[in-house]
N, C-alpha and C positions, 0 to 999 in steps of 0.2 A: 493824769495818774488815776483817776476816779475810773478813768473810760478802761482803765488796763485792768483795774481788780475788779469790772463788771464782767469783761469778757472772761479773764480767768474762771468766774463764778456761774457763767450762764456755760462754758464749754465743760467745767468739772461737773456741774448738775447733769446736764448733756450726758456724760458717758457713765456716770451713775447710773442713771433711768437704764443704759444700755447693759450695761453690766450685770443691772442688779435683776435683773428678767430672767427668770427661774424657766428652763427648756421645758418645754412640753413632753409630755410623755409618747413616744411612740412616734415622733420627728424625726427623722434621721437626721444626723447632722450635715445643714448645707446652707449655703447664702437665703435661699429663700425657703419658705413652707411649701410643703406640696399642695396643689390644688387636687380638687377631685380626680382630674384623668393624669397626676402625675406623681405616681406612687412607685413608680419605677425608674431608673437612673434614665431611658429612655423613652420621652411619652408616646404612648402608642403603641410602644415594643409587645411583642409577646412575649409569654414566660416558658414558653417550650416552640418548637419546630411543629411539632402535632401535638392538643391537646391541651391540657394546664396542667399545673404542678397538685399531685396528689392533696398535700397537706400542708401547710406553711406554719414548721412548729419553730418557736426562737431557739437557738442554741441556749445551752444551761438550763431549760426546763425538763421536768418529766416527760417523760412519756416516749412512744415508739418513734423511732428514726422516721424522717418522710420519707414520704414515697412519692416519687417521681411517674408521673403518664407520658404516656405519649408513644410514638412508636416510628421507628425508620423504616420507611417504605423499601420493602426491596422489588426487586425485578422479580418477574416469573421466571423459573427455570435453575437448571444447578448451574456447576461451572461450565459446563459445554456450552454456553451461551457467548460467551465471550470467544469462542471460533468458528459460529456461526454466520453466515452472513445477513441476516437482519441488526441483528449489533442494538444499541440501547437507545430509547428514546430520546431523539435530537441528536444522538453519536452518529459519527460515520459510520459503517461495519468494518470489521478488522480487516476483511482481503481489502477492501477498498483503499484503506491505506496504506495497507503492502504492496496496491499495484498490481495485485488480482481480480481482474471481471472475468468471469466464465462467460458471459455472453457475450462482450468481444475478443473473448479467445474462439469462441465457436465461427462468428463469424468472420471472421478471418479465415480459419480454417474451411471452413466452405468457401470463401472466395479460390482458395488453394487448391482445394478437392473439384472445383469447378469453373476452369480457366474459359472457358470457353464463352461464358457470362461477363457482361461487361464490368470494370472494376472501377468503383465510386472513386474519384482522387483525394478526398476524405480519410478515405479509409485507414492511413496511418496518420489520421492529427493525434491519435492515442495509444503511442505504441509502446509497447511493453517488453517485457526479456520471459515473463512466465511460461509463455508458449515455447519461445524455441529454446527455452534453456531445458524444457520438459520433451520437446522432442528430440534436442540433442540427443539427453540421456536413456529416453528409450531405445533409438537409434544404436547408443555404444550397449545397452543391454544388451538387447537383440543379438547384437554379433558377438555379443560374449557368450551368449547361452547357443550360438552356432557353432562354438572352438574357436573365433577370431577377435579375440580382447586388444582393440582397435582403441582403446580410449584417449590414448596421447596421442595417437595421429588425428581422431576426430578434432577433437580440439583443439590442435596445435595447426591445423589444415583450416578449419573455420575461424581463426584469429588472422593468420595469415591473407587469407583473402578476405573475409570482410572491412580490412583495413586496403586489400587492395581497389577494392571494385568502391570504396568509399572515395579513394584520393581520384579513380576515371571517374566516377559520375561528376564531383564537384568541378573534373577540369572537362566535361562536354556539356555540362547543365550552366545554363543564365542565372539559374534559382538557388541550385544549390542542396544537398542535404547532410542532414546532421548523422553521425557513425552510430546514434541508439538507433536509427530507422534503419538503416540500411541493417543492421544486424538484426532485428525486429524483423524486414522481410524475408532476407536470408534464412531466417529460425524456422520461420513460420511454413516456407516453400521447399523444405529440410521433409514435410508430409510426405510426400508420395515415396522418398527413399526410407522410411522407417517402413513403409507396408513393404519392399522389397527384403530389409533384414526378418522381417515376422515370417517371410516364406521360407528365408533362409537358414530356420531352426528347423522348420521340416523338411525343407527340400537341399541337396546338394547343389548351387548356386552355377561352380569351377563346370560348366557347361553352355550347351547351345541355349539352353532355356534361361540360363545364369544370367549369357551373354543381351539376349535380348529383352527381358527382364527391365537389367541395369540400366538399358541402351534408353527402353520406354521409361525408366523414371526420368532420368537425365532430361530427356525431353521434355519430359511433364513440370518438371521441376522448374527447368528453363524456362520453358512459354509462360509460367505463372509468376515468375520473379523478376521477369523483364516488363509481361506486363503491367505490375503494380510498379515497376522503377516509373514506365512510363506516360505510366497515368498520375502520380504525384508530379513528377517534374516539367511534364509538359512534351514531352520527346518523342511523338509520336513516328517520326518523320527521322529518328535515331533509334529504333529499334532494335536491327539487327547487330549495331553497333555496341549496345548493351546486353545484349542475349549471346554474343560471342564470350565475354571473360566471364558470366555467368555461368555459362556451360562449362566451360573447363575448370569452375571451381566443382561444381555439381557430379561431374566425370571424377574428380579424386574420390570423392565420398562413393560414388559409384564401383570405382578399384576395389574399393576397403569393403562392401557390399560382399563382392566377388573372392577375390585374395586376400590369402591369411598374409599379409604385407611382414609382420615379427618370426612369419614360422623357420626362413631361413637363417635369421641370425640367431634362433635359438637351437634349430640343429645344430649349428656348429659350434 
């Protein structure tokens, strides 16, 4: 009994002494005191991103509001930075993410412009829609600014066969390719028939010069888009097997070149 109303008396003294301890001034309230490097909720933290805190005044006394330092760094430059293609330190640049490089749209298009040069099998591990969705539409320009607004045949003619000449290559190729590349080639070897519509706002086409004109794109077009089929797939030795459905898609686009294909349904 003795042993119970000791501990009772050594446990109430106990939280006396705890209790009766008057907080220091200027403590925050927390399990333990701060030591010298731990004045802040996290030690070590800084008190701004750049800089320190102007003034450190308590709330409820006099005097002027703090004043806060420091400063957010910005980038050099206005908003046209952001459609640039240097883009922000450690960012990607914005075409890059869209899927635009001008410098393999360039190169490309010189493989195009210059079939005659051997072509890397490389050369669509990175293939894009920029290029020929850009030469498409200058293409249907073109022949609009001639009198022959062609656009739904354009595009309804290169949906068409790019799905056809996708399902021959997959059934003569071992390897095989995917329908972005082969439209990707197709876009890209679309080059030499836009130089034939840019003549065709100056010059009248519905002729001998018209005729042969369209005849040397078609070709041109041809030898550059069979070659790159068959330097990705391997087909060296199947080439005129694929510069056959080539050509004749290249030959429609070639018509539309040439003839105003809408002008008789709209005379009547």
């Amino acid at each position: 009994m003795w042993q119970d109303s000791a501990n009772q008396y050594s446990a109430s003294s106990s939280h006396s002494q705890y209790y009766g301890q008057t907080p220091q001034q200027g403590v925050p309230l927390q399990f333990y005191a701060p030591g010298p490097d731990q004045g802040q909720f996290y030690p070590g933290s800084r008190s701004s991103l750049e800089g320190n805190m102007g003034a450190h005044v308590p709330i409820g006394q006099g005097g002027p509001a703090p004043a806060f330092g420091g400063n957010i760094q910005q980038q050099p430059g206005g908003w046209w930075t952001a459609f640039g293609t240097g883009g922000f330190e450690g960012e990607p640049p914005l075409l890059e993410e869209l899927g635009i490089n001008f410098s393999h749209i360039r190169a490309k298009s010189m493989t195009v412009l210059n079939p005659l040069r051997g072509v890397d099998e490389r050369i669509m591990d990175d293939a894009d829609l920029a290029g020929p969705l850009l030469f498409f539409f200058c293409f249907g320009v073109l022949l609009l600014l001639s009198g022959k607004p062609q656009f739904g045949y354009i595009y309804g003619f290169g949906l068409l066969g790019s799905i056809s000449i996708y399902t021959l290559l997959n059934l003569m190729s071992e390897n095989g390719i995917d329908a972005y590349r082969v439209v990707s080639v197709l876009g890209y070897c679309l080059l030499p028939m836009v130089g034939v519509g840019a003549i065709s706002v100056v010059v009248t086409l519905d002729g001998i010069l018209g005729y042969v004109l369209s005849l040397l794109s078609i070709i041109w077009c041809t030898f550059s888009a069979s070659g790159i089929f068959v330097a990705v797939l391997r087909m060296s030795d199947q080439r005129l097997l694929v510069a056959y459905p080539v050509a004749l898609l290249y030959g429609c686009f070639g018509l539309l070149s040439v003839f105003n294909v809408g002008a008789g349904s709209t005379a009547r």
